[in-house]
C-alpha positions as YAML, in Angstrom:
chain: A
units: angstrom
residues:
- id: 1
  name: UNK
  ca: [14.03, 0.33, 32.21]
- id: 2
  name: UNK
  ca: [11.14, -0.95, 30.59]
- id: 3
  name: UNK
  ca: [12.26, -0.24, 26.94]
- id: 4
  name: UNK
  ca: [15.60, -1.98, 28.14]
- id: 5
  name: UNK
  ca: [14.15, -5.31, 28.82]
- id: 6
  name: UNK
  ca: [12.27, -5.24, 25.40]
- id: 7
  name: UNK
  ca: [14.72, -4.58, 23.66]
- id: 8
  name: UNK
  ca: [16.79, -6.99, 25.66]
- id: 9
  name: UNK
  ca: [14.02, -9.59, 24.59]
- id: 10
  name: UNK
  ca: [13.60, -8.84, 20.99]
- id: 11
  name: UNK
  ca: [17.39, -9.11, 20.28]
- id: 12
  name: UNK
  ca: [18.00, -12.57, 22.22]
- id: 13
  name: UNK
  ca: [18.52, -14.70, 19.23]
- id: 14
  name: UNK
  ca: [16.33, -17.66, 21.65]
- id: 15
  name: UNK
  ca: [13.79, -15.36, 21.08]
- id: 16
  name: UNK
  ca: [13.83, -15.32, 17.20]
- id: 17
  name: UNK
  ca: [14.10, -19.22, 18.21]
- id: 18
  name: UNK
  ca: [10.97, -19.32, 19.98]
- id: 19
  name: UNK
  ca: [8.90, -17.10, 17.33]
- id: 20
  name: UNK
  ca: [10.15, -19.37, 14.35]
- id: 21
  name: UNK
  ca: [9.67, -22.54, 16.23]
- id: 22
  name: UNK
  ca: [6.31, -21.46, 17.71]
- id: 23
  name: UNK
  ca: [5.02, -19.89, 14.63]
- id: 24
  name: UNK
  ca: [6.22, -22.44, 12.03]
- id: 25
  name: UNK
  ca: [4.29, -25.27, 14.35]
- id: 26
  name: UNK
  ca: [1.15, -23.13, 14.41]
- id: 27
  name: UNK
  ca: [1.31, -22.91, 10.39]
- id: 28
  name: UNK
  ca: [1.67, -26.71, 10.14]
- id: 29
  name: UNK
  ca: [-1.16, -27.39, 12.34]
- id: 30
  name: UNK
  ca: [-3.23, -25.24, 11.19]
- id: 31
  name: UNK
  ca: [-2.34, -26.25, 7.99]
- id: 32
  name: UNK
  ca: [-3.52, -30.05, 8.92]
- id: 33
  name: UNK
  ca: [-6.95, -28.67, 10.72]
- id: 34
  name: UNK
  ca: [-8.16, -26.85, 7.41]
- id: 35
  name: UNK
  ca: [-7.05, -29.91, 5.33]
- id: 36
  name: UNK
  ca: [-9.06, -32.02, 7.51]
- id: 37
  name: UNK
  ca: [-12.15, -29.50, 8.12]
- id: 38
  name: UNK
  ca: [-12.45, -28.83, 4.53]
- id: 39
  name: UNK
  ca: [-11.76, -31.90, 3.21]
- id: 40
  name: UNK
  ca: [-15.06, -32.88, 5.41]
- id: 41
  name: UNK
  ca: [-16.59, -29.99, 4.09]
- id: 42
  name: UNK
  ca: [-16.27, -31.51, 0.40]
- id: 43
  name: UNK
  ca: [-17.53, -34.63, 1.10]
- id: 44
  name: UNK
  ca: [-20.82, -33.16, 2.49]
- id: 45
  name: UNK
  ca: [-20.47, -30.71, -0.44]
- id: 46
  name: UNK
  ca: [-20.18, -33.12, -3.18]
- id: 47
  name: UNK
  ca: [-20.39, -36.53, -1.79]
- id: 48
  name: UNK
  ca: [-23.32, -36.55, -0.37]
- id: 49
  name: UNK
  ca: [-23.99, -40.63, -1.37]
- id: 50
  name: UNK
  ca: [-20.81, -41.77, 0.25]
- id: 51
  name: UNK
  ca: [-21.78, -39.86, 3.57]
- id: 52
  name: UNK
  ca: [-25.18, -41.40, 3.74]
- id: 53
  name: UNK
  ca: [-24.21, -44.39, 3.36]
- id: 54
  name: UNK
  ca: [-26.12, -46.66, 6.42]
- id: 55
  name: UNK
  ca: [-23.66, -48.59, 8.83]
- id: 56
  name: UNK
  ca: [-25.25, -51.36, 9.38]
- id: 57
  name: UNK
  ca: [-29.29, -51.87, 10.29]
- id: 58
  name: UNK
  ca: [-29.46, -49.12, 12.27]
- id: 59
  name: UNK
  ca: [-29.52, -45.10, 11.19]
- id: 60
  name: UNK
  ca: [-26.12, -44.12, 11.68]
- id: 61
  name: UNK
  ca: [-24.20, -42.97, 8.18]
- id: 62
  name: UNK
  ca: [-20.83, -43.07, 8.04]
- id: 63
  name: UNK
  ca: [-21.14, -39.14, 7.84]
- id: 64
  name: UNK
  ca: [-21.51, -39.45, 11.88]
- id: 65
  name: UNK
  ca: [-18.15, -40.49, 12.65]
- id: 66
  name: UNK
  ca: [-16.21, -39.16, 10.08]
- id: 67
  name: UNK
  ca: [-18.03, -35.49, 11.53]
- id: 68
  name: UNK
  ca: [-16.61, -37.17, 15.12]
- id: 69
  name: UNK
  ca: [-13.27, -38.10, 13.80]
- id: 70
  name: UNK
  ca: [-13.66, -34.23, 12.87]
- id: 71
  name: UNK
  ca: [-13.96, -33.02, 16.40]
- id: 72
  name: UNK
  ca: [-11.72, -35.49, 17.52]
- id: 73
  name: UNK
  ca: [-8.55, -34.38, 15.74]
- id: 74
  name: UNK
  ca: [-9.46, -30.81, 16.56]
- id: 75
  name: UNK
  ca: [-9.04, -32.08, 20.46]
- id: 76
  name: UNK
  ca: [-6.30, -34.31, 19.62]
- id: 77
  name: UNK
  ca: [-4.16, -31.82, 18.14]
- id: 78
  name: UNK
  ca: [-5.12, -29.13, 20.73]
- id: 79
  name: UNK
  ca: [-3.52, -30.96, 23.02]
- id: 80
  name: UNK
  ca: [-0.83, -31.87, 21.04]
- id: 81
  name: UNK
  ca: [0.27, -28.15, 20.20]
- id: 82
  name: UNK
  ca: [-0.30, -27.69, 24.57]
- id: 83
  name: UNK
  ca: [1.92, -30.22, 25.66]
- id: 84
  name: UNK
  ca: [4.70, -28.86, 23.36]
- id: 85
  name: UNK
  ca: [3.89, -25.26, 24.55]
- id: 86
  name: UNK
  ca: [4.03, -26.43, 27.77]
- id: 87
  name: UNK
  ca: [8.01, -27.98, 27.49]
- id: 88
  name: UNK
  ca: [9.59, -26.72, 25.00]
- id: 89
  name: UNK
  ca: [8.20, -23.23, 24.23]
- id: 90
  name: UNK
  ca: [7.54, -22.33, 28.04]
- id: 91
  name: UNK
  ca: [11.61, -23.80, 28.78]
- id: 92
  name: UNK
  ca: [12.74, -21.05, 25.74]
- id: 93
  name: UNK
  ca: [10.42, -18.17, 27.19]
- id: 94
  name: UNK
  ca: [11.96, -18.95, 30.35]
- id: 95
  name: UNK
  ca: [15.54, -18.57, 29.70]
- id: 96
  name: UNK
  ca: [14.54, -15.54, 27.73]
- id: 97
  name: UNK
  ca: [13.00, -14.56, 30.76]
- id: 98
  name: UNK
  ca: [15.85, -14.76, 32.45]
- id: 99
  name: UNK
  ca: [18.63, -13.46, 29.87]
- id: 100
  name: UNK
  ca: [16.50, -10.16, 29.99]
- id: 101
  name: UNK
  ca: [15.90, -9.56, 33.74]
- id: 102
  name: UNK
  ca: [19.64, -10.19, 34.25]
...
């Protein structure tokens, strides 16, 4: 029974839907992450002047919130990736769901 229902599941073409959909999304933000870690990453590697640059009177650098805007994407595209897991990839796994207990 069990082997039925996986193979059930690994033949329902919604299925190859769902990996290609979820796994192409992953690659692209993923994709956007390292370009924005990294790219932080260089500027403390070899632009080390523009990151210590002072804002203002104070001692803030502008390397402060660009490292914010850093952990800010990561959150902001954390959620991004869960609210589309959430719809659209949890409404696919469900009618695969379905399809296969049938």
């Amino acid at each position: 029974m069990q082997d039925d229902v996986i193979s059930r599941v690994i033949n329902n073409p919604k299925y190859q839907e769902l990996k290609a959909k979820r796994s192409g999304y992953g690659w692209w933000l993923t994709l956007a992450m390292m370009v924005v870690y990294y790219g932080f990453i260089m500027l403390v590697a070899f632009n080390k002047e523009f990151l210590s640059q002072k804002l203002g009177d104070g001692v803030m650098t502008i390397g402060i919130p660009i490292g914010f805007g850093v952990i800010v994407f990561t959150v902001v595209i954390t959620a991004i990736y869960v609210r589309r897991a959430n719809s659209e990839f949890d409404d696919l796994t469900a009618e695969i769901t379905k399809a296969a207990l049938k």
